[in-house]
LORODREN-727687 format. One line per 2 residues: number of its first residue (from 1); their letters; for each residue x, y, z of C-alpha. Coordinates in nm, 2 decimals. Each point is the difference from the previous one (the first is absolute). Last residue first. Layout:
<recs>
NUM = a = X/Y/Z | ...
</recs>
This chain:
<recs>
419 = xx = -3.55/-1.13/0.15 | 0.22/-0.34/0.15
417 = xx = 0.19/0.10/0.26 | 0.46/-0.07/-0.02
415 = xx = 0.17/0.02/0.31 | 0.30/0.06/0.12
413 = xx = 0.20/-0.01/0.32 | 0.32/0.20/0.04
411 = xx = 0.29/-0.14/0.18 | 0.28/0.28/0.03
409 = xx = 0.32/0.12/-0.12 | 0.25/0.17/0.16
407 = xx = 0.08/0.35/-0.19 | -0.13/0.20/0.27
405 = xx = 0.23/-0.15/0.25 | 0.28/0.11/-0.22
403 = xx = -0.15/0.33/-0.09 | 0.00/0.09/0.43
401 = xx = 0.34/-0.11/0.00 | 0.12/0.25/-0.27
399 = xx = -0.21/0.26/0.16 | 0.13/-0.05/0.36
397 = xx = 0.36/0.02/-0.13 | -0.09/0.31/-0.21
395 = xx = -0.13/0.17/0.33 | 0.32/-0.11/0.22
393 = xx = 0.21/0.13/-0.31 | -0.23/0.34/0.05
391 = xx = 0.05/0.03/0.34 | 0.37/-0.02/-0.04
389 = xx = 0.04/0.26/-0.25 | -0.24/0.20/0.22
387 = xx = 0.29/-0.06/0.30 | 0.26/0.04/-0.21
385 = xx = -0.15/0.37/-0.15 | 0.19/0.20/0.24
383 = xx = 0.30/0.10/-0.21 | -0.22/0.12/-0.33
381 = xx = 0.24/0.10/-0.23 | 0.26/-0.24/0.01
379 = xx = -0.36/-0.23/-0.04 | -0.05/0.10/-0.37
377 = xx = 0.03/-0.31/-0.16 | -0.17/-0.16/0.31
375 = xx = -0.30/0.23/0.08 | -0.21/0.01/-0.32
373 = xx = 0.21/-0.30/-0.17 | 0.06/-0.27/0.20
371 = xx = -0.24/0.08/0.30 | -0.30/0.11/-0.22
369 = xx = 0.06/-0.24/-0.29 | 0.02/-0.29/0.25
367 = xx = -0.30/0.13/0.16 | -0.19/0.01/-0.30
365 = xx = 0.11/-0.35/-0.11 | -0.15/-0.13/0.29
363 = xx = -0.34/0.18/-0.06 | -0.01/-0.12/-0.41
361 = xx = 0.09/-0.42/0.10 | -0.28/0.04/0.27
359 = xx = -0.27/0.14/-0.18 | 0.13/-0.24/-0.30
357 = xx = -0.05/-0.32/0.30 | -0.37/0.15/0.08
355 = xx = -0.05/-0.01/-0.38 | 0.08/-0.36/0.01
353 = xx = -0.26/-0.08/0.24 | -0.22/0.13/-0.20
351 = xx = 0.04/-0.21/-0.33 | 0.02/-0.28/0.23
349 = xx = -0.39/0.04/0.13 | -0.10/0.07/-0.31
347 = xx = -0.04/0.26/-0.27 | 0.02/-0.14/-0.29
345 = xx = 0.29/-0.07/-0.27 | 0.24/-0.22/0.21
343 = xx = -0.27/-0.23/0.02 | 0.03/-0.08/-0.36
341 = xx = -0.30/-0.27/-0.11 | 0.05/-0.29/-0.16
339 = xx = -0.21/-0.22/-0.29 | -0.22/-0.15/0.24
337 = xx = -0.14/0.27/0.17 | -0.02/0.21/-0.31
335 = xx = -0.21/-0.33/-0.09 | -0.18/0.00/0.30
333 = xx = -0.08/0.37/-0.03 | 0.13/0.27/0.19
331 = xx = -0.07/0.26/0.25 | 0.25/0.18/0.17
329 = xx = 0.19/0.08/0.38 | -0.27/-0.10/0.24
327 = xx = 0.07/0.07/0.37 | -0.06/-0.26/0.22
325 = xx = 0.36/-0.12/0.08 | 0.01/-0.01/-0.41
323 = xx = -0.30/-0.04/-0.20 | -0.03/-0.08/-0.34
321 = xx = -0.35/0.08/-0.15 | -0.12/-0.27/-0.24
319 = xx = -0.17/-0.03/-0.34 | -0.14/-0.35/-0.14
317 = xx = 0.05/-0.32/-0.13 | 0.06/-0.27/0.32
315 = xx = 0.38/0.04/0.10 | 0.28/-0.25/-0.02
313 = xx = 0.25/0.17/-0.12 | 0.19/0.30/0.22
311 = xx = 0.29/0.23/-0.12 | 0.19/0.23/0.21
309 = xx = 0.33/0.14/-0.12 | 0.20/0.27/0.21
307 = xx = 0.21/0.11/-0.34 | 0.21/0.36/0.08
305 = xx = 0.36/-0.02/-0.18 | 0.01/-0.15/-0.36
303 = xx = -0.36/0.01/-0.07 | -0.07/0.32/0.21
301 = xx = 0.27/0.20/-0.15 | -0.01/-0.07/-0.36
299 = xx = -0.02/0.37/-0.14 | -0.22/0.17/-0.15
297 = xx = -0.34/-0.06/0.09 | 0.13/0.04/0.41
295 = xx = 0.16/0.35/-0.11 | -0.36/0.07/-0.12
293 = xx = -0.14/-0.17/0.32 | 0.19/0.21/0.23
291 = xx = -0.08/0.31/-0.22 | -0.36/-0.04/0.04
289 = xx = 0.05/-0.10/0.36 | -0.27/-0.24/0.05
287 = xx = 0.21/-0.26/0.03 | 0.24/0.21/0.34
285 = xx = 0.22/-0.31/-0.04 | 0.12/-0.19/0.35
283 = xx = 0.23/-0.26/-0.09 | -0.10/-0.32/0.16
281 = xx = 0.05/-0.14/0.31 | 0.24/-0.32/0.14
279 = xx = -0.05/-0.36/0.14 | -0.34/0.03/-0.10
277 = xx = -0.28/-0.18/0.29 | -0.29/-0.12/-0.14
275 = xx = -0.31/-0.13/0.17 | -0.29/-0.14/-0.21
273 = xx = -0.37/0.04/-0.08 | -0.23/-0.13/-0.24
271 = xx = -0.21/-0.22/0.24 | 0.21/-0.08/0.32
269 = xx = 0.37/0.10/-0.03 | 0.29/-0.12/-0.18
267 = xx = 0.31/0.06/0.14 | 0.29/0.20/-0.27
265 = xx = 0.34/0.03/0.08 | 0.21/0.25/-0.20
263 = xx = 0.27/0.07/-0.18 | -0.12/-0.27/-0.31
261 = xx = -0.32/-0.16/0.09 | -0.14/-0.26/-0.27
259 = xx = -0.31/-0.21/-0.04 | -0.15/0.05/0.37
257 = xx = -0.26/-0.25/0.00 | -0.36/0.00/0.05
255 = xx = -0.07/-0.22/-0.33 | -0.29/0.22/-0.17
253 = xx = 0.20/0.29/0.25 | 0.29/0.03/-0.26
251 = xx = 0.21/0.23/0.19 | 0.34/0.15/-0.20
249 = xx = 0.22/0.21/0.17 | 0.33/0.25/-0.12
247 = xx = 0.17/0.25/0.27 | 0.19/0.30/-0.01
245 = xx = 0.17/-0.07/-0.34 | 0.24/0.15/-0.18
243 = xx = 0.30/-0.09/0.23 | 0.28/0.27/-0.03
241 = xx = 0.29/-0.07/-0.25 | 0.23/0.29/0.10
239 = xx = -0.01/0.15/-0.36 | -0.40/-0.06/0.02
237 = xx = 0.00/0.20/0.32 | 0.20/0.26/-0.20
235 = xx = -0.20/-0.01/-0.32 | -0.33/0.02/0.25
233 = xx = 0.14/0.32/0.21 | 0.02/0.19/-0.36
231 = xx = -0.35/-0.09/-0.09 | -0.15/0.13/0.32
229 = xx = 0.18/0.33/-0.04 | -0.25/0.05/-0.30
227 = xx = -0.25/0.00/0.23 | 0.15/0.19/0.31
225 = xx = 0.08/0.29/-0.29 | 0.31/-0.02/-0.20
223 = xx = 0.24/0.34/0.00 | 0.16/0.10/-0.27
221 = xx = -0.27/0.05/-0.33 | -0.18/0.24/0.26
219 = xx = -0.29/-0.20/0.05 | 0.15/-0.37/-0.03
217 = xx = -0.36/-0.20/0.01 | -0.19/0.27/-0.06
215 = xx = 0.13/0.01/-0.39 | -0.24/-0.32/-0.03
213 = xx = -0.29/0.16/0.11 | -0.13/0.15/-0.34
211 = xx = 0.17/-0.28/-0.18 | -0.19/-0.25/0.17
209 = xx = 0.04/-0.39/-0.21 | 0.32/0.07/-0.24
207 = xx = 0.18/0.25/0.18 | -0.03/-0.25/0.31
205 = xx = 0.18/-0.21/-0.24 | 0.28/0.27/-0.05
203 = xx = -0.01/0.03/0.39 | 0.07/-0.33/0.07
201 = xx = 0.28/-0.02/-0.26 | 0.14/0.31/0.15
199 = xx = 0.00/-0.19/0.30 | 0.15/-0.35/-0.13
197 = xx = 0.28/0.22/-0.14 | 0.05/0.25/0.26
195 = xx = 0.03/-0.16/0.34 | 0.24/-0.28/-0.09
193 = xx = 0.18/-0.15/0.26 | 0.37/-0.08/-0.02
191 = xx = 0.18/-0.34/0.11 | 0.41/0.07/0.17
189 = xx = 0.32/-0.19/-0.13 | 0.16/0.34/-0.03
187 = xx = 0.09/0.02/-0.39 | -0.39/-0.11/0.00
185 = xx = -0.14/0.26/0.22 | 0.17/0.27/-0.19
183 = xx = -0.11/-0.15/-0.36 | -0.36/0.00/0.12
181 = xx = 0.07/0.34/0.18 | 0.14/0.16/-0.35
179 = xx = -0.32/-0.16/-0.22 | -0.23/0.22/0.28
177 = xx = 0.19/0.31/-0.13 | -0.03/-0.05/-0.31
175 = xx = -0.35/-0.07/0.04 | -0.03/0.34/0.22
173 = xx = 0.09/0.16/-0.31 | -0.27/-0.12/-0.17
171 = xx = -0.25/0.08/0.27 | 0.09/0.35/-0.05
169 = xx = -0.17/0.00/-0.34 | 0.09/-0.23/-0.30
167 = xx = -0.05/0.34/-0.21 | -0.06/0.28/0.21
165 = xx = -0.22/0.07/0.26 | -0.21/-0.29/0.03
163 = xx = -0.38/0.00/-0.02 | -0.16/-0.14/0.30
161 = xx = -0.14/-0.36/0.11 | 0.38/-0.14/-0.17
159 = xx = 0.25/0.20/0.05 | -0.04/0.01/0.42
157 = xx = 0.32/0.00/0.14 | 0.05/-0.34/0.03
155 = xx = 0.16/-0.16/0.33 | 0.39/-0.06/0.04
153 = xx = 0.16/-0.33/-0.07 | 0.02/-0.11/0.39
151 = xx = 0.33/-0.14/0.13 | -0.05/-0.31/0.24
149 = xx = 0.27/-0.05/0.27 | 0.02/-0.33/0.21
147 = xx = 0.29/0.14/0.25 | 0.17/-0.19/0.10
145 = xx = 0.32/0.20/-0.04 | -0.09/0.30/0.11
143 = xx = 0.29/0.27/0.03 | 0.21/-0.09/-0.32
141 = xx = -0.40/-0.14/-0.19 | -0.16/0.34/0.10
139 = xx = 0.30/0.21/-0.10 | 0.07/-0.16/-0.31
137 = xx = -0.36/0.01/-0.09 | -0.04/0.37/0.05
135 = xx = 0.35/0.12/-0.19 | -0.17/-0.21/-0.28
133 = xx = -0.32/0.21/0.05 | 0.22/0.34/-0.01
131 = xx = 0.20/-0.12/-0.32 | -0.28/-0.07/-0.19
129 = xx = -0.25/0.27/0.10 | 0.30/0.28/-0.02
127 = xx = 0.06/-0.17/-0.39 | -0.40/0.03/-0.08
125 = xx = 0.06/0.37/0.07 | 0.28/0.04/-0.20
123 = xx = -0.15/-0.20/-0.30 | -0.33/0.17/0.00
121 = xx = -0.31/-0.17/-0.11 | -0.35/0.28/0.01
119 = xx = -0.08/0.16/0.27 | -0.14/-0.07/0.40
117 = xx = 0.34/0.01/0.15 | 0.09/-0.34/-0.10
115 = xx = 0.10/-0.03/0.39 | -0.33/0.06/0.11
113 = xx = -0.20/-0.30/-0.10 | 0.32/-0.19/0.03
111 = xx = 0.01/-0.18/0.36 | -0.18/-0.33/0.13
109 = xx = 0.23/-0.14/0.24 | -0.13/-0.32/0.16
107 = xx = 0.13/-0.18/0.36 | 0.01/-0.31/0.15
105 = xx = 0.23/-0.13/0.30 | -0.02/0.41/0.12
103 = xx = 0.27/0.13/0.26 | -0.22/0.32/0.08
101 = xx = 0.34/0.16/-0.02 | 0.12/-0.09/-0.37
99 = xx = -0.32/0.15/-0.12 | -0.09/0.34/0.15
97 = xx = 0.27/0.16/0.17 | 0.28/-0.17/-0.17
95 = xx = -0.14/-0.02/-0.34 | -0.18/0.35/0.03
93 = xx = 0.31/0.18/0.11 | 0.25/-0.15/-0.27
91 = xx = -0.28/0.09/-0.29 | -0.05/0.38/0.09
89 = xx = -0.24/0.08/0.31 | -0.36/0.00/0.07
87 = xx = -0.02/0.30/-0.30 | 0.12/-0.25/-0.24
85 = xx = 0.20/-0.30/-0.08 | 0.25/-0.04/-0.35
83 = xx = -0.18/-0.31/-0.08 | -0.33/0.24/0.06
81 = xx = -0.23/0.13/0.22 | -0.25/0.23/-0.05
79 = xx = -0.23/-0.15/0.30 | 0.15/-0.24/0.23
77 = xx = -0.07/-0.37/0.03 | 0.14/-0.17/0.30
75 = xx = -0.29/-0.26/0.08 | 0.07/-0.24/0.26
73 = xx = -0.18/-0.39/0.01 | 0.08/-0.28/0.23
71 = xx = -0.10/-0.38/-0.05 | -0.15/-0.21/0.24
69 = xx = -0.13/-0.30/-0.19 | -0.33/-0.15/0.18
67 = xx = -0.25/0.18/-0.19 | 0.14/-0.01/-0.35
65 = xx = -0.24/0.09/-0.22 | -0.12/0.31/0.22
63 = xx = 0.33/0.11/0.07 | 0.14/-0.02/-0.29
61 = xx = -0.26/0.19/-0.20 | -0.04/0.23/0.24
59 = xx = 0.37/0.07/-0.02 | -0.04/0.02/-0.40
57 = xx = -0.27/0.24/0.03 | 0.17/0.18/0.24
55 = xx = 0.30/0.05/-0.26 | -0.21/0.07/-0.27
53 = xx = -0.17/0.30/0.13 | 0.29/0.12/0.26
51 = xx = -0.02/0.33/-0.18 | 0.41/0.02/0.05
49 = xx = 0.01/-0.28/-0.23 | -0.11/0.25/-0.30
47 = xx = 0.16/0.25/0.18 | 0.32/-0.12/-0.06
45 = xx = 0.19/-0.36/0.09 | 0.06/-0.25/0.27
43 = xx = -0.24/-0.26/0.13 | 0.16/-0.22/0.29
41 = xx = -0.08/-0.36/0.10 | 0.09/-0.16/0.34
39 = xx = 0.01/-0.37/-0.04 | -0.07/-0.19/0.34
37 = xx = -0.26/-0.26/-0.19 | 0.10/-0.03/-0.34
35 = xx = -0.02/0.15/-0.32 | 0.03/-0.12/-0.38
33 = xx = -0.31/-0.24/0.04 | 0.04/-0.32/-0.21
31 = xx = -0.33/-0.11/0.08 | -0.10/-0.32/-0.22
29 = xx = -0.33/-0.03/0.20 | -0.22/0.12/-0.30
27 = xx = 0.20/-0.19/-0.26 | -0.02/-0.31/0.19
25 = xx = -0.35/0.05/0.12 | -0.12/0.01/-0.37
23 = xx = 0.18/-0.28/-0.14 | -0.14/-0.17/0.31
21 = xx = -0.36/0.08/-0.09 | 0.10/-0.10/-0.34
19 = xx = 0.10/-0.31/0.06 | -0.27/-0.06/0.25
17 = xx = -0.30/0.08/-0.26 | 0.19/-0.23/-0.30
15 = xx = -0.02/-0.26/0.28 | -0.34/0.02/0.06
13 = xx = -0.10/0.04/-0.41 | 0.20/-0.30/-0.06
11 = xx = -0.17/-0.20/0.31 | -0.38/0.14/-0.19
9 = xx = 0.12/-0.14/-0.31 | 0.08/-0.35/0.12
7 = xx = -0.36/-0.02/0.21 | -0.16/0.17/-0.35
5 = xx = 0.17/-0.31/-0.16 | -0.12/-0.28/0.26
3 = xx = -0.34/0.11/0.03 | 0.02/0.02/-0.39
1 = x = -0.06/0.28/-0.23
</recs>
């Protein structure tokens, strides 16, 4: 080839680069988040929300990915309940009490495990889930009317890592009952989220690769462990259009240049060294979970939700350590290197940090759960408690503000060594 020609090719090959770096950043920076800052969100439902699994994951989630948002969370689940309400209070009680009067901009409703009553498809009983979630909707949409409501197609009971009971199992029923909130939500002008199919898919695949652990992940067929509760938080972060990625960079030291920084800003260093400072954190996943990782196999969580890319070029042949404020995080080769490398995954500085926002997110929801449902439900009963109720909504204030400032990021240097 000529001077000229490889000169020719070499322009195509630049600008074919640049295209698709751009390609790239559009989609990644095309952020059509569903929340905004000041919303107040509110979880609503059974026991299954009542276990505050997948709705602290979600407020971890949101916090952590968007630092700078400030976004409220209350979780109002109560165990046994139904359409119909339960031992909190029938349905009139808990809407007023514990919906309408936390004045929520967001809210979800996940109810139906219990109202099918645990048997195969009765008409009667599907008719009291019907007419009791309609009676819900008119309620919430007559007293709230901004309200951005999202109505959750209930969870699976587990059909699918263990033998069902009778034919199409319990599961089955709960399909009917899932189809009825699709149709609910769109008589109403409202979106759904659905926490049973893409779970039991999850756990039919997990089926496939464990099927000794696999029934772990929902235990007693009802209730889904912090694992599989993981895959319910992602469908509703994906419903809300949450940002995938943390942070994407690409170093090529041969030409000591930054190549590419998305949410973050990256200063080279001396040697094979550089600052970088995320505008958000990363997701933290317990990896070597056994049954993290299973739920991780099966589903799509980290590539739609949890990408913090690193990739460097430029490297001499050979294996390095990857260090980060000292502290080395994995060993790689130049071509892993090359190729991309999670940082989400390992155990760095971010990962940590984001752990210390979870504490957080789990303490202040204790309090809230303490003073609104300990104390509060039952406060006629307890005339002196105002002074712990408001010692403990000074506490949960404290706790919220202390998971803010956790969540801030911060510069990290890093450093790859040559072994």
């Amino acid at each position: 080839m000529s001077p000229r020609c490889a000169k020719i090719e070499g322009m195509k090959r630049t600008l074919l680069s640049c295209a698709f770096l751009a390609c790239v950043a559009s989609l990644s920076f095309a952020d059509n988040f569903k929340l905004k800052d000041g919303d107040r969100v509110l979880f609503y439902g059974d026991s299954i929300t009542e276990q505050h699994l997948y709705t602290n994951y979600i407020e971890t989630f949101i916090v952590t990915r968007y630092p700078n948002l400030k976004i409220s969370f209350t979780n109002t689940g109560v165990g046994g309940d139904r359409v119909t309400g339960g031992w909190a209070g029938g349905i009139d009680i808990r809407l007023k009490r514990d919906f309408i009067a936390h004045k929520p901009t967001v809210a979800t409703i996940m109810l139906g495990m219990n109202d099918a009553s645990y048997q195969p498809f009765k008409q009667d009983i599907f008719d009291t889930y019907a007419n009791g979630y309609k009676k819900i909707v008119a309620e919430l949409k007559k007293n709230l009317p901004g309200l951005q409501l999202f109505l959750i197609q209930p969870s699976p009971f587990d059909d699918f890592a263990h033998t069902p009971s009778w034919e199409g199992g319990y599961n089955g029923v709960l399909l009917r009952y899932a189809d009825y909130v699709k149709s609910l939500a769109k008589t109403n002008g409202l979106e759904t989220i659905d926490f049973n199919g893409p779970v039991a898919s999850a756990l039919t695949k997990a089926m496939a690769i464990d099927s000794k652990l696999a029934p772990n992940l929902i235990g007693d067929r009802v209730h889904p462990g912090e694992q599989a509760q993981l895959l319910m938080a992602a469908e509703a972060l994906k419903a809300w259009k949450v940002s995938g990625v943390v942070s994407s960079t690409e170093i090529d030291f041969a030409g000591r240049k930054v190549v590419y920084a998305e949410k973050t800003k990256v200063t080279l260093g001396s040697g094979l060294s550089w600052k970088q400072l995320d505008e958000c954190l990363p997701f933290p996943l317990k990896m070597d979970d056994q049954l993290v990782a299973l739920a991780m196999k099966s589903s799509d969580f980290i590539q739609k939700l949890n990408q913090q890319t690193l990739k460097v070029k430029g490297l001499a042949d050979g294996n390095y350590t990857l260090k980060i404020d000292g502290e080395p995080v994995g060993d790689y080769s130049s071509l892993q290197l090359a190729s991309g490398i999670n940082l989400a995954l390992l155990n760095t500085p971010m990962v940590k940090q984001a752990y210390r926002v979870q504490d957080f997110t789990n303490s202040h929801n204790q309090c809230f759960v303490i003073r609104w449902r300990e104390i509060g439900i039952w406060r006629g009963e307890y005339p002196s408690s105002a002074k712990v109720m408001a010692d403990l909504e000074a506490l949960e204030k404290e706790q919220v503000e202390a998971q803010r400032a956790a969540a801030k990021p911060i510069e990290h240097k890093f450093e790859l060594v040559k072994k």
